[in-house]
C-alpha positions in Angstrom: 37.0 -11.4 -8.2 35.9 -13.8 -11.2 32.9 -13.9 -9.4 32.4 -10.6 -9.2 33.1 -9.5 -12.3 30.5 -12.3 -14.2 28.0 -10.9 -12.1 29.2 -7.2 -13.4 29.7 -8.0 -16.8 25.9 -10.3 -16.8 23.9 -7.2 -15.3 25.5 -4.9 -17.7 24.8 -7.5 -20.5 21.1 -7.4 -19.3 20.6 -3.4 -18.9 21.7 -3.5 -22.7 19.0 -5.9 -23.8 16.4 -4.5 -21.2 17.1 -0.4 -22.7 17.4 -2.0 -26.7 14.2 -4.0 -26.3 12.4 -0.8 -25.1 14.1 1.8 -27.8 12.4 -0.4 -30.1 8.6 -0.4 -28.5 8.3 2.9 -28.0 9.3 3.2 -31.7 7.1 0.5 -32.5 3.9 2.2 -30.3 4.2 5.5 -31.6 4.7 4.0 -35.1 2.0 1.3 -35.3 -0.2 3.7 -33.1 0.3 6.5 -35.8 -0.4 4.3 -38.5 -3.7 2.6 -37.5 -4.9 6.2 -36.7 -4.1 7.7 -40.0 -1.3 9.6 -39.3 2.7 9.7 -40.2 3.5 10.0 -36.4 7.7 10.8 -36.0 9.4 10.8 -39.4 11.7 14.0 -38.5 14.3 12.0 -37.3 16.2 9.5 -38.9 14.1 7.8 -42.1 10.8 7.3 -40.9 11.7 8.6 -37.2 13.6 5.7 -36.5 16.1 7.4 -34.3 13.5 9.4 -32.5 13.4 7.4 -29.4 17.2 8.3 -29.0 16.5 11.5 -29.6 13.7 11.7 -26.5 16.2 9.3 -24.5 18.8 12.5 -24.9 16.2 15.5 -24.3 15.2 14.1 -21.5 18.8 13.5 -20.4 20.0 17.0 -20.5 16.0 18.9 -19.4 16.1 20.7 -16.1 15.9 18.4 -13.3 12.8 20.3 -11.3 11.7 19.7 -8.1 8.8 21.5 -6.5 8.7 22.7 -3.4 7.2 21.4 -0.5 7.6 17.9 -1.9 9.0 15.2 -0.1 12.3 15.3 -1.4 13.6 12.0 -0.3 11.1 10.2 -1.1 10.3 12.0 -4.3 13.9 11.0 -5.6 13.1 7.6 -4.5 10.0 7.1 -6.1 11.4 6.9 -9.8 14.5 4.1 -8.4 12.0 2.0 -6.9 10.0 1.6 -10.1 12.8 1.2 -12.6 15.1 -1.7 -10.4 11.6 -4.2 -10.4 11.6 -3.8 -13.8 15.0 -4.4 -14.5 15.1 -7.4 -11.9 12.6 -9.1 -14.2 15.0 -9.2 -17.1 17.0 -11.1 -15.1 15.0 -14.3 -14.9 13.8 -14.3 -18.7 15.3 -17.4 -20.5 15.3 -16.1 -24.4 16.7 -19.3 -25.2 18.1 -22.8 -23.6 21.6 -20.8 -23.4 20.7 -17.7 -22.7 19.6 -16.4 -19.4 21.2 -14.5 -16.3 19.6 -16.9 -13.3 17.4 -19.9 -13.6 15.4 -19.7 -10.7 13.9 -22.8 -9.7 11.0 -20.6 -8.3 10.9 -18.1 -11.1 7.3 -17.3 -11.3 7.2 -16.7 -7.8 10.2 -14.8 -7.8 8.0 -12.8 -11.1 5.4 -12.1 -9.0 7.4 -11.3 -5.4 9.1 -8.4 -7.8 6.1 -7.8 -9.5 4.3 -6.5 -6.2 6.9 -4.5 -5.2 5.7 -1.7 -7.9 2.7 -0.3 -6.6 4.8 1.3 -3.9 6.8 3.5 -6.2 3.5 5.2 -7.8 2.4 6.0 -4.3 5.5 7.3 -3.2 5.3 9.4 -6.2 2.0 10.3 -6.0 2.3 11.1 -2.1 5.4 13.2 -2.2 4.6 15.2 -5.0 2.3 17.3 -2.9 0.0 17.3 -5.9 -3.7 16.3 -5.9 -3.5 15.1 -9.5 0.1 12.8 -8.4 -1.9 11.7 -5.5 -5.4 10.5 -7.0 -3.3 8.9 -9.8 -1.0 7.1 -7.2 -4.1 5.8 -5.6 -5.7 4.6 -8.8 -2.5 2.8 -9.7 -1.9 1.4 -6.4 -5.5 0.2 -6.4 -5.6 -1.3 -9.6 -2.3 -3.1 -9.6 -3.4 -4.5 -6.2 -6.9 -5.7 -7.5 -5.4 -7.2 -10.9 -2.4 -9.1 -9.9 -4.9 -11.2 -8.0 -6.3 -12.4 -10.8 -3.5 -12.3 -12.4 -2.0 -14.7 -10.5 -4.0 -17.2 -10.6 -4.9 -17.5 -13.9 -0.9 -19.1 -14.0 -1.9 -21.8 -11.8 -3.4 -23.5 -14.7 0.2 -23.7 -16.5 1.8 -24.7 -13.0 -0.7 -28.1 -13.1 0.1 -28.6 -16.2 3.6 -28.2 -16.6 4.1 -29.4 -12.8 7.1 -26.8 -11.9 7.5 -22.9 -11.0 10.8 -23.2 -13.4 10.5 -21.4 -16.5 12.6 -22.9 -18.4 10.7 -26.3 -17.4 7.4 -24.8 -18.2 9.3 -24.3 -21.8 10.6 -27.6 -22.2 7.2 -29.1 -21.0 5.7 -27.2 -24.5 7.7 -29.3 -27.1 6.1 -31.9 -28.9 2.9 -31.2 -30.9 -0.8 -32.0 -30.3 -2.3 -34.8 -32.7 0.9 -34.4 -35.2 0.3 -30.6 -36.2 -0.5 -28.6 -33.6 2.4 -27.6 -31.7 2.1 -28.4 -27.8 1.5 -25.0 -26.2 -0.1 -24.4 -23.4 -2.6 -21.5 -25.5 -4.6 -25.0 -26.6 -4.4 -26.2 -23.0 -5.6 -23.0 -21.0 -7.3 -20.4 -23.8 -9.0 -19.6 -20.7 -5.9 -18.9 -18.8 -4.3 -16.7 -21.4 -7.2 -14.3 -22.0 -7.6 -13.5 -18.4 -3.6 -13.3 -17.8 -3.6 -11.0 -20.8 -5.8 -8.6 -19.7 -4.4 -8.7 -16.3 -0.9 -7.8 -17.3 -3.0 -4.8 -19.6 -4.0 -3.6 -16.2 -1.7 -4.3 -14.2 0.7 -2.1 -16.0 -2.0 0.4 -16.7 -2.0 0.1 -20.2 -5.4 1.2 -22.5 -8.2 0.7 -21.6 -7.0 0.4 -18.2 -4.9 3.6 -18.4 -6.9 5.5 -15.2 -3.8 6.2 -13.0 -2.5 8.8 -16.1 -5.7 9.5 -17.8 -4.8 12.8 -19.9 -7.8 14.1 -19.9 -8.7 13.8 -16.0 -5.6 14.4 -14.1 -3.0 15.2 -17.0 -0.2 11.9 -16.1 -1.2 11.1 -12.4 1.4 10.5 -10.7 4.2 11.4 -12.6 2.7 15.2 -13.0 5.3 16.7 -10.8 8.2 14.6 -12.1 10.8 16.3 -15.4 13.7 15.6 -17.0 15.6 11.8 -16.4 13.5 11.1 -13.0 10.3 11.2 -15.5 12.4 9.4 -18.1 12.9 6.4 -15.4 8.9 5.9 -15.4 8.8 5.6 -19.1 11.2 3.0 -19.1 10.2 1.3 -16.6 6.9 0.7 -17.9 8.3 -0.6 -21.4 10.6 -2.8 -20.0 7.8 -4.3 -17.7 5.5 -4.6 -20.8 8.6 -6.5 -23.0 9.4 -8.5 -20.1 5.0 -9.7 -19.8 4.9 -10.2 -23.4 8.4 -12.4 -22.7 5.9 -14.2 -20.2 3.6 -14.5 -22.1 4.8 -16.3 -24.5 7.2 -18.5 -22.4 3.9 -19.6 -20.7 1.6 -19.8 -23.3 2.9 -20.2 -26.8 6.2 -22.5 -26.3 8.8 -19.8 -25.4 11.8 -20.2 -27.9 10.3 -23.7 -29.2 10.2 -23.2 -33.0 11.3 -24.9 -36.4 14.0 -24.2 -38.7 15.0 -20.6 -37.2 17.3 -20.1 -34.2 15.4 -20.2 -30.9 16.7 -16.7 -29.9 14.7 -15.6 -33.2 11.7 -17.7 -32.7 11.5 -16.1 -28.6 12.1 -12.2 -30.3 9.1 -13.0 -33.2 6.7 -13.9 -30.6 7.5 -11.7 -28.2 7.4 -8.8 -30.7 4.1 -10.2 -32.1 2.5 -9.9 -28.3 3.8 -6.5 -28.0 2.6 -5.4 -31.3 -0.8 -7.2 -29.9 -1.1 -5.0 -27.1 -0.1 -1.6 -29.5 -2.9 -2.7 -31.3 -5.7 -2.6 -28.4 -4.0 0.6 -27.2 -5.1 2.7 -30.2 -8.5 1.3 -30.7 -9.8 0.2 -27.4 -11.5 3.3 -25.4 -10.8 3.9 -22.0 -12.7 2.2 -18.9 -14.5 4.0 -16.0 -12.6 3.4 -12.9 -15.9 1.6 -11.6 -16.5 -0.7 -15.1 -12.4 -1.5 -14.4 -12.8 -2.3 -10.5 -16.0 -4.5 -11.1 -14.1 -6.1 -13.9 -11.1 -7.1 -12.0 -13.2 -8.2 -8.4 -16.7 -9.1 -9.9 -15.7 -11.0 -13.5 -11.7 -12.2 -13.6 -11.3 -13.2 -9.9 -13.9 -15.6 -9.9 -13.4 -16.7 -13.8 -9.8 -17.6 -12.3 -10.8 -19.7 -9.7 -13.2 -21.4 -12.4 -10.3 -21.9 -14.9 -8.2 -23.6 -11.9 -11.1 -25.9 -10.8 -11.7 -26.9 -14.3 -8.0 -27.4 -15.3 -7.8 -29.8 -12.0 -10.8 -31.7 -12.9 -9.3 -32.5 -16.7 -6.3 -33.3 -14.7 -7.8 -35.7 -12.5 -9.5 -37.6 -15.7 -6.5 -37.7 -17.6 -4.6 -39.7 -15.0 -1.3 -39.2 -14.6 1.6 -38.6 -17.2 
């Protein structure tokens, strides 16, 4: 029963983070997105909008739940589950400081990856029993481009497996303290620069983020494959894909720039600045950035980062190899 109940009372603990942490980027997007285009964006409710996001979370709550006919019911109900428990799952492996994590996988990043592949399925589901032409072409585009992207994807983290030598990643972490030369502190950005521009734009893509936004491209098939979806089932989408882009930006900075590693402040601060800083990051390339063609974004992913991976892992082996060993 202890048992049980440390597992109850750490899953709730890590819903609350995982639904906090998005409340504040979606505030943050619309915000920072209204801002750099010269506009107020939401300042209705709360000062300066601020409890806006609660407000949506709420409307969407109590909307008319609508399903259309000739839809796939089951699967159609499904559909917005199997998207939102991935992302969720993720959370779980985050470490956001030495102390504070649900499970320390020794296999993490695989275990990031086995969930991470598991969300193409739901956007098909959707798109497929929606009995929609726009839900389905959007489906497809999603399906297709997650697939295409998480190759690259990854293996541009092979480099910071060499390096740091474990799949932990609270190892990979602990294997970024120290500093380089006496003033550069030891993160793996300075090791793989290579690494992290072509993981970046893969997680960009692979949650179909601007300019990779093709699956739900207003303008072409009004939101892909959640067209058919209202109310709390459409709600579970959103979320979903905030969480997953918290929990990349968590990656990326637990791979990349040293995780909670930091002077003088807490290390739960130090993991939230960083994190917050990638986020805002990829806010900022969402309301500048124009969209893609679905051909320039195919011929990016297969023709340009798939084989600039395999370069960056051949290259990070050969230093390696001339460095000798630790």
């Amino acid at each position: 029963m202890v048992n049980i109940a440390r597992v109850l009372l750490t899953g709730i603990a890590v819903l609350v983070i995982a639904l906090t942490n998005v409340l504040i980027v979606v505030y943050l997007e619309r915000k920072v997105t209204g801002h750099m285009q010269w506009r107020l964006s939401m300042m209705r409710v709360g000062k300066h909008g601020v409890l806006q996001p609660i407000a949506d979370a709420l409307k969407l709550m109590l909307k008319e739940d609508i399903i259309p006919r000739k839809t796939d019911r089951f699967l159609f109900v499904l559909a917005p589950f199997l998207i939102f428990v991935p992302a969720y799952l993720l959370f779980t492996i985050i470490p956001i400081s030495p102390g504070i994590f649900a499970k320390n996988l020794e296999l993490g990043l695989f275990f990031f990856f086995a969930i991470l592949t598991v969300m193409p399925i739901s956007y098909i589901l959707a798109g497929w029993s929606s009995n929609s032409k726009y839900s389905l072409i959007g489906g497809l585009r999603s399906a297709a481009q997650q697939v295409s992207y998480e190759i690259p994807l990854l293996l541009a983290t092979i480099g910071v497996v060499m390096i740091s030598g474990s799949l932990n990643l609270i190892t990979i972490v602990h294997e970024q303290q120290g500093t380089i030369l006496g003033f550069l502190p030891k993160w793996f950005i300075f090791y793989q620069p290579f690494g992290f521009i072509l993981f970046f734009i893969g997680i960009l893509a692979d949650l179909n983020r601007s300019p990779f936004d093709l699956p739900e491209a207003e303008s072409e098939i009004v939101a892909g494959p959640f067209t058919e979806y209202s109310s709390m089932k459409y709600g579970l989408f959103m979320l979903a894909e905030y969480a997953a882009l918290f929990v990349m930006s968590s990656m990326i900075v637990i791979m990349y720039f040293g995780g909670w590693n930091g002077p003088f402040l807490p290390p739960v601060v130090w993991f939230f600045i960083k994190t917050y800083m990638v986020v805002l990051f990829g806010i900022w390339i969402k309301a500048t950035v124009p969209r893609l063609r679905i051909d320039q974004l195919m011929n990016l992913g297969w023709k340009t980062l798939l084989p600039a991976s395999l370069l960056n892992i051949m290259v990070t082996g050969l230093l390696i190899l001339r460095a000798g060993p630790k």
